[in-house]
C-alpha positions as CSV (number, residue, x, y, z in Angstrom):
1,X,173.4,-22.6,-14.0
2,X,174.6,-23.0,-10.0
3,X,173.6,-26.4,-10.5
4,X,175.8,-27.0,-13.8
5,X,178.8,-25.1,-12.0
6,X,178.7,-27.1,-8.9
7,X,178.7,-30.4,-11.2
8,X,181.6,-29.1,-13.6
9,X,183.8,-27.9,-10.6
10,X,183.3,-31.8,-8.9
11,X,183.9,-33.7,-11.5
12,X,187.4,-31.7,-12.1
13,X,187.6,-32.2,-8.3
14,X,187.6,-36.2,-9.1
15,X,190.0,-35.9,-12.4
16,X,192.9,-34.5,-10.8
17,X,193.9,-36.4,-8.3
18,X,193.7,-39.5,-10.6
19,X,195.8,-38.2,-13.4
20,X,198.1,-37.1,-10.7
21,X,198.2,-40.7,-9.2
22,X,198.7,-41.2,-13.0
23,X,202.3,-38.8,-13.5
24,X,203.3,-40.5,-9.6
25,X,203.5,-44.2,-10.8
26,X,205.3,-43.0,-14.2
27,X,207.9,-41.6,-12.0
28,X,208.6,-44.7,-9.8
29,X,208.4,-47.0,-12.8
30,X,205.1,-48.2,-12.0
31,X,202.9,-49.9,-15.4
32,X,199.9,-47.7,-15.7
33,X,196.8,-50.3,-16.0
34,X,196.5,-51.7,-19.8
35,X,193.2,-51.0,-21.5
36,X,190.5,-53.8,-21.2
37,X,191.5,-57.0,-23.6
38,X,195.2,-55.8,-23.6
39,X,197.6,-58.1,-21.2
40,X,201.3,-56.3,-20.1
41,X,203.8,-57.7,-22.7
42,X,206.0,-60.3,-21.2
43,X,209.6,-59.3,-21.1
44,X,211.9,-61.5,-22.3
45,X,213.9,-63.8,-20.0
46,X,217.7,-65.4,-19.6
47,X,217.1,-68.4,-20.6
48,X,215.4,-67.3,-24.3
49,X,218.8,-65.4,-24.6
50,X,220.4,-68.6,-23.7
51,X,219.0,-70.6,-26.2
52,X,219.1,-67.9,-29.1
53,X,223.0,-67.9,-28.6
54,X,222.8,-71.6,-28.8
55,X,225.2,-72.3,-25.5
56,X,225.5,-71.6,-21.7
57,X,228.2,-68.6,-20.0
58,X,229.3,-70.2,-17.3
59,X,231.7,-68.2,-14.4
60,X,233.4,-70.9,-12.7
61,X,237.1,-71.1,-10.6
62,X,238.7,-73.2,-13.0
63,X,241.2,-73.5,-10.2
64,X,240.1,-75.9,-7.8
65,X,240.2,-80.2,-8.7
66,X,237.2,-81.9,-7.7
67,X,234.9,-78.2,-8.1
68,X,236.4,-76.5,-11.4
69,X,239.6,-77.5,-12.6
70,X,240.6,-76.6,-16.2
71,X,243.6,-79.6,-17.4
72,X,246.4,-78.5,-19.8
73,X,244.0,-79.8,-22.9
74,X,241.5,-76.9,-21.9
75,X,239.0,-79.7,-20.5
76,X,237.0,-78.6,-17.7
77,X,235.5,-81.2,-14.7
78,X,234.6,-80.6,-11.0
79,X,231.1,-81.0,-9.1
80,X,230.4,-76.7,-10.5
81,X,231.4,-77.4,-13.9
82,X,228.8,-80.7,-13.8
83,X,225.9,-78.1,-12.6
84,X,226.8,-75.8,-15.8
85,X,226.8,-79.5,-17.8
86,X,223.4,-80.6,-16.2
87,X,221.5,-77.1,-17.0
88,X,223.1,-77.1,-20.7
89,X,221.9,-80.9,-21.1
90,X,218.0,-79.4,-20.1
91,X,217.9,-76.5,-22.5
92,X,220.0,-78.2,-25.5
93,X,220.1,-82.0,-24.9
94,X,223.9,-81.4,-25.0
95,X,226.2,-80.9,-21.8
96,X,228.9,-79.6,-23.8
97,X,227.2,-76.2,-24.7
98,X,229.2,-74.3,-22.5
99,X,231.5,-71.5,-22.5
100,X,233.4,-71.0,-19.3
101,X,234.5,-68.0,-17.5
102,X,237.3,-68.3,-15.2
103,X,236.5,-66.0,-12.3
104,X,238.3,-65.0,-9.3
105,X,236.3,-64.5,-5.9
106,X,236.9,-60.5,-6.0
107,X,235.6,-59.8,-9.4
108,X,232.8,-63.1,-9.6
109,X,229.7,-61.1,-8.4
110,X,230.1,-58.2,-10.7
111,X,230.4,-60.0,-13.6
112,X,227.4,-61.7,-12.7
113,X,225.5,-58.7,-11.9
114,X,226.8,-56.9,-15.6
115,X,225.3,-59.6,-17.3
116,X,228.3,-60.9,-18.8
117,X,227.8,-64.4,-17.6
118,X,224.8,-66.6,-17.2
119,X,225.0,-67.9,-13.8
120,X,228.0,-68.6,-11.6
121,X,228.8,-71.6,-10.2
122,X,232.1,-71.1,-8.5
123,X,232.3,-72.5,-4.7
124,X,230.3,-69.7,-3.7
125,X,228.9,-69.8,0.0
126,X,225.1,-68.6,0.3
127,X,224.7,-65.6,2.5
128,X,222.1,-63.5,3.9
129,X,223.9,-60.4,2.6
130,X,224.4,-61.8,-1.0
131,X,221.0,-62.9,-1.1
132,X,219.4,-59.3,0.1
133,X,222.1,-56.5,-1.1
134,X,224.3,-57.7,-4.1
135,X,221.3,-58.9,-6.4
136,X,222.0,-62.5,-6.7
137,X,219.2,-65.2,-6.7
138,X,220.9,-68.5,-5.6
139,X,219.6,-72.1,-6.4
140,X,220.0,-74.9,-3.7
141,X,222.5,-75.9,-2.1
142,X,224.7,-78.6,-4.0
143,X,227.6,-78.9,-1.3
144,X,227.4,-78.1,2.9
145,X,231.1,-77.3,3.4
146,X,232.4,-75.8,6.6
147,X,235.4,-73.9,6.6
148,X,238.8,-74.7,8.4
149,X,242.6,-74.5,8.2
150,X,246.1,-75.8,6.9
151,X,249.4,-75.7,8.3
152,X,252.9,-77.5,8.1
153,X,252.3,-81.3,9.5
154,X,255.6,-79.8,11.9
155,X,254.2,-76.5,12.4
156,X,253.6,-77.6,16.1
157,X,249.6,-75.6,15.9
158,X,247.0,-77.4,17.0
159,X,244.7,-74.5,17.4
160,X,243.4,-70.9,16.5
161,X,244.9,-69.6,19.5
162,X,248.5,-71.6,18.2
163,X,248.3,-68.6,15.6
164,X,249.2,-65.6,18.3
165,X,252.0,-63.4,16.6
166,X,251.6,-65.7,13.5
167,X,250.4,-64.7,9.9
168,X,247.4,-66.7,7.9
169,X,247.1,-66.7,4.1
170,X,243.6,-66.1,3.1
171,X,241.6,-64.6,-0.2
172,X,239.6,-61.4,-0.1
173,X,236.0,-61.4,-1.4
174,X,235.4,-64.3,0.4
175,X,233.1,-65.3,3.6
176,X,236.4,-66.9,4.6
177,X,238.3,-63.6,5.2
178,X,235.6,-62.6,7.4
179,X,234.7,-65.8,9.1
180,X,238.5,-65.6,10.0
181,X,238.6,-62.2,11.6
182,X,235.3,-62.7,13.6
183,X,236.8,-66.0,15.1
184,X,240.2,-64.6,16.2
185,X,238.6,-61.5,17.5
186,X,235.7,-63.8,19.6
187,X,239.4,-65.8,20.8
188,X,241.3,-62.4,21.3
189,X,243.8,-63.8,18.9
190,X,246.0,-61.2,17.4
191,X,247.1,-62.4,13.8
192,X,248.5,-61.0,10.9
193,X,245.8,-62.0,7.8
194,X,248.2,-62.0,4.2
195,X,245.8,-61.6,1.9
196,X,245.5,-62.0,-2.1
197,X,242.5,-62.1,-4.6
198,X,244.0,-65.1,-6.4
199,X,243.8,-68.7,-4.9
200,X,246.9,-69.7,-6.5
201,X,248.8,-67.2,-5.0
202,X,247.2,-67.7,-1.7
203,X,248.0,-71.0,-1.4
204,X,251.6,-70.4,-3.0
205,X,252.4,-67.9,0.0
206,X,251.7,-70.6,2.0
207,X,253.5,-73.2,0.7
208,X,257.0,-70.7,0.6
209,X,256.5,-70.7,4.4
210,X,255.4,-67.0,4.0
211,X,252.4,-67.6,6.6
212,X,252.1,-70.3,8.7
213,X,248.8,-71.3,8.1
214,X,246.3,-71.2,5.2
215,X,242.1,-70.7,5.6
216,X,239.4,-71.6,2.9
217,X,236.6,-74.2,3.2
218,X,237.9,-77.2,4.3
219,X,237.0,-79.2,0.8
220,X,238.6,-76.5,-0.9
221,X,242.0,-77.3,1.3
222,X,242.1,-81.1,1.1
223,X,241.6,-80.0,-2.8
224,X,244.3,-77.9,-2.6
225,X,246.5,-79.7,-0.6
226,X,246.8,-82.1,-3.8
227,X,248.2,-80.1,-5.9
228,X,251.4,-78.9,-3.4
229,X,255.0,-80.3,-4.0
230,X,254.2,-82.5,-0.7
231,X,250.9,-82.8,-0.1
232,X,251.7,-85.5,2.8
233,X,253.7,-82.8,4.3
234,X,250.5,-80.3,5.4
235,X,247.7,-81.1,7.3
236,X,244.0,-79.8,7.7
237,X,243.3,-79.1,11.3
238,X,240.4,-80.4,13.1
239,X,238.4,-77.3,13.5
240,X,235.2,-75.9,12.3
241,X,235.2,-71.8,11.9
242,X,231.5,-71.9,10.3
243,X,229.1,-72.9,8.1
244,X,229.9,-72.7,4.7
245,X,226.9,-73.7,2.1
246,X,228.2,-73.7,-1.3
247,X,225.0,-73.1,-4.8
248,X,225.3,-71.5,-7.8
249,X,223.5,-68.1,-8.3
250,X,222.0,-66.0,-11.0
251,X,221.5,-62.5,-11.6
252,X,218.1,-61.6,-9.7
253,X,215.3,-60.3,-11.1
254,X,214.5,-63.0,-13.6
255,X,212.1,-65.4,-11.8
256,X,211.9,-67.9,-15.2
257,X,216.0,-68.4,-15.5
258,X,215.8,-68.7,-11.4
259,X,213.4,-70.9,-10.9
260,X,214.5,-73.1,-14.7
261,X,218.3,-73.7,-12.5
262,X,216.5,-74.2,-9.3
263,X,214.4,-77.1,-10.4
264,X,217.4,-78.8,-12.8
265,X,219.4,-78.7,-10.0
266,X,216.4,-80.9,-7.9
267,X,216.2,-82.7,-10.7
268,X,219.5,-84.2,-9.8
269,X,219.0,-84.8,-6.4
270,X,215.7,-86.1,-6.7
271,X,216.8,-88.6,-9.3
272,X,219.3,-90.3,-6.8
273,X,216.5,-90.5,-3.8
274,X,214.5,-92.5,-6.8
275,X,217.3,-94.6,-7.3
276,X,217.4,-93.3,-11.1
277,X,220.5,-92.8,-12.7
278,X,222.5,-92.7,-16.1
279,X,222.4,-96.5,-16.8
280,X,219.0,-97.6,-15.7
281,X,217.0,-94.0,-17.0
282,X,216.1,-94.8,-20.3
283,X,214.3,-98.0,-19.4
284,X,212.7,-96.6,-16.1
285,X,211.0,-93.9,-18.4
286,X,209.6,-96.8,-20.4
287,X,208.5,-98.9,-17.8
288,X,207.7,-96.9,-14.5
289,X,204.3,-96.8,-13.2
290,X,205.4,-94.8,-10.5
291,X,203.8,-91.3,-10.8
292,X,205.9,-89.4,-8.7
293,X,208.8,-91.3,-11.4
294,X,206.3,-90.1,-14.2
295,X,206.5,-86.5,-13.2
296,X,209.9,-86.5,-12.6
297,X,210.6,-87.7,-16.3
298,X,208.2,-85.4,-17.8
299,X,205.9,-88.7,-19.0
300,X,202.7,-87.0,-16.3
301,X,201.9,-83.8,-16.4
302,X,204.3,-80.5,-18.1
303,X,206.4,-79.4,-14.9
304,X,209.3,-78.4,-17.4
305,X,207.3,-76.5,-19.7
306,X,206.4,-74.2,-16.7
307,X,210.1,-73.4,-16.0
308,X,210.4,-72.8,-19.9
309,X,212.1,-75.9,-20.5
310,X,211.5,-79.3,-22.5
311,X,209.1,-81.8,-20.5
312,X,211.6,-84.4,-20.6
313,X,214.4,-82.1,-18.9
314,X,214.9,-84.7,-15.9
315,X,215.9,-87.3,-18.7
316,X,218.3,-84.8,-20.3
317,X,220.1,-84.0,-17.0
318,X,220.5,-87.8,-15.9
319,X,221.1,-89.6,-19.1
320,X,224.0,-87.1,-20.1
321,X,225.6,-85.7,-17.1
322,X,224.0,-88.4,-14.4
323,X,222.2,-87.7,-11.0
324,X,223.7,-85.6,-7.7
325,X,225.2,-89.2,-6.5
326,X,227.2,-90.1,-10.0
327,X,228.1,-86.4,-9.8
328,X,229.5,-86.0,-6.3
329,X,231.7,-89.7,-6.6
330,X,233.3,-89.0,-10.0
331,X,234.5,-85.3,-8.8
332,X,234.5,-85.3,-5.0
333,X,233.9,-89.3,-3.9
334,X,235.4,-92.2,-4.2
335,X,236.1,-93.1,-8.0
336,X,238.2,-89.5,-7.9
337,X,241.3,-88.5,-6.3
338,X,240.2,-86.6,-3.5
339,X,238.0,-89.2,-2.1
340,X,235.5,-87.2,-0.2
341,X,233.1,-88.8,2.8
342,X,229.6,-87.7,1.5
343,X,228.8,-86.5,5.0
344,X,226.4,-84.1,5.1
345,X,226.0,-84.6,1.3
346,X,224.1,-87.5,1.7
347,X,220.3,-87.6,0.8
348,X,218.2,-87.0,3.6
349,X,217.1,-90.5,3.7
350,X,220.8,-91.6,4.3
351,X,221.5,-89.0,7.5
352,X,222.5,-86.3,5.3
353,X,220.9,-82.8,4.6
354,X,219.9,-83.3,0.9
355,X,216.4,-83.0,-0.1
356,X,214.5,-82.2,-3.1
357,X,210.7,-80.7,-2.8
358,X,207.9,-82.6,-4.3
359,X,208.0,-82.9,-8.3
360,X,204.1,-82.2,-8.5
């Protein structure tokens, strides 16, 4: 009988703590273990939503040319509205599966984060704090941008320091407004910042004289600068404040829809530094023998299928909405109106910082 006591009172000894280790990971939200021959059920991702509701929510400016710039037929175009074009191309075969979202910079992450968009691509710098703290997930980089500033061709600055006992027009909820205020403290500038959350408004100030100097990223001035009653009449200074990489971003958390716009937008790039475009596509995927080419065009292996999209998503993309090269000249380059150097935009191969990984 001491013997079948001291076995009962051990075995209740080894019981307990395991159903309390049990009721612990219920409370933090852990999945108890499944029984044997049972697998976790998957949770559904973005992108199934995506293509249930049979288009793309995209949050973009609408307010910048050459980025997102919505005309006065409700057309959209810009280097962020081709991004929302290429991913709708990979899920549907049709670019024009989009609904857009005109965003401001204040109010951009939150509707991200409610859900109420499907990613954002809105000249949106990648940070270490958005990254960590405001739950975005951010695909690569489709423009290096650095940030700088506008004033009156007669305005007499030439510098940061020009700006002592002078105002600057600049949007909140932007890197800019900080990037600004850490510069002209580092200088010991004293400056009056006139801030606004819209850019139109911003850049209106400016232009009724109401600060003497405007910041933002410097593409997004020499955008600007196009669409004021004398454009010929401002000029973007000389001067670099920071680094200013521009991606889209999704809501984090969802590893398939992040890792589905991450590799569309390689796609892109890697298509140009393969010399594959819009015109030549169709008959490189019938004739290549290439097998990084083969990969790339879903012919070799099913890369797409592990980001949950069609094989031949790489096709989609280029065919319908071109690669990053088409992309950057008919917004940003040469065959549009702002006429853009590629600079640091340029493959890797070319001097420039773009650069796919390995499609294998």
């Amino acid at each position: 009988m001491r013997k079948l006591g001291f076995l009962l009172l051990a075995s209740v000894l080894f019981v307990a703590p395991l159903a309390s280790c049990r009721d612990r990971s219920a409370q933090v939200g852990q999945t108890p273990a499944s029984p044997a021959g049972n697998a976790p059920q998957q949770t559904s991702s973005r992108i199934d939503t995506i293509v249930s509701r049979g288009k793309l929510i995209c949050g973009v400016s609408g307010e910048l040319p050459g980025f997102s710039f919505v005309d006065e037929k409700g057309k959209y175009s810009g280097l962020d509205v081709d991004v929302c074009r290429a991913i709708a191309a990979a899920i549907f075969d049709d670019p024009e599966k989009v609904e857009y979202r005109k965003l401001n910079a204040k109010d951009r992450f939150t509707v991200l984060q409610a859900g109420e968009i499907d990613i954002l691509s809105r000249n949106t710098t990648y940070t270490a704090s958005r990254d960590s703290t405001t739950g975005l997930e951010f695909a690569p980089i489709i423009f290096y941008d650095s940030q700088s500033i506008m004033v009156k061709k007669d305005s007499g600055i030439k510098s940061l320091k020009d700006f002592a006992g002078k105002s600057i027009c600049v949007q909140t909820g932007t890197s800019t407004e900080q990037n600004l205020s850490d510069q002209m403290r580092k200088l010991g500038v004293k400056y009056t910042p006139v801030v606004f959350e819209d850019a139109n408004t911003t850049f209106g100030t400016y232009q009724e004289g109401r600060c003497q100097g405007v910041t933002a990223d410097r593409s997004q001035l020499v955008s600007k600068r196009t669409t004021l009653p004398n454009p010929e009449n401002n000029v973007v200074l000389p001067i670099v404040m920071s680094k200013e990489p521009l991606a889209p971003a999704v809501k984090s958390g969802d590893p398939k829809w992040s890792d589905a716009v991450r590799w569309i937008v390689f796609a892109a790039i890697e298509a140009e530094d393969l010399g594959i475009n819009s015109g030549n596509v169709d008959q490189t995927v019938a004739s290549t023998t290439d097998p990084s080419v083969k990969r790339l065009l879903g012919k070799e292996g099913d890369l797409g299928k592990g980001f949950g999209l069609p094989n031949d998503y790489a096709v989609r993309v280029v065919k319908k909405v071109g690669n990053y090269g088409e992309m950057y000249d008919r917004n940003l380059g040469p065959k549009s109106t702002l006429k853009l150097d590629r600079g640091q935009n340029k493959l890797w191969k070319d001097g420039g910082l773009l650069y796919s990984p390995p499609f294998r």
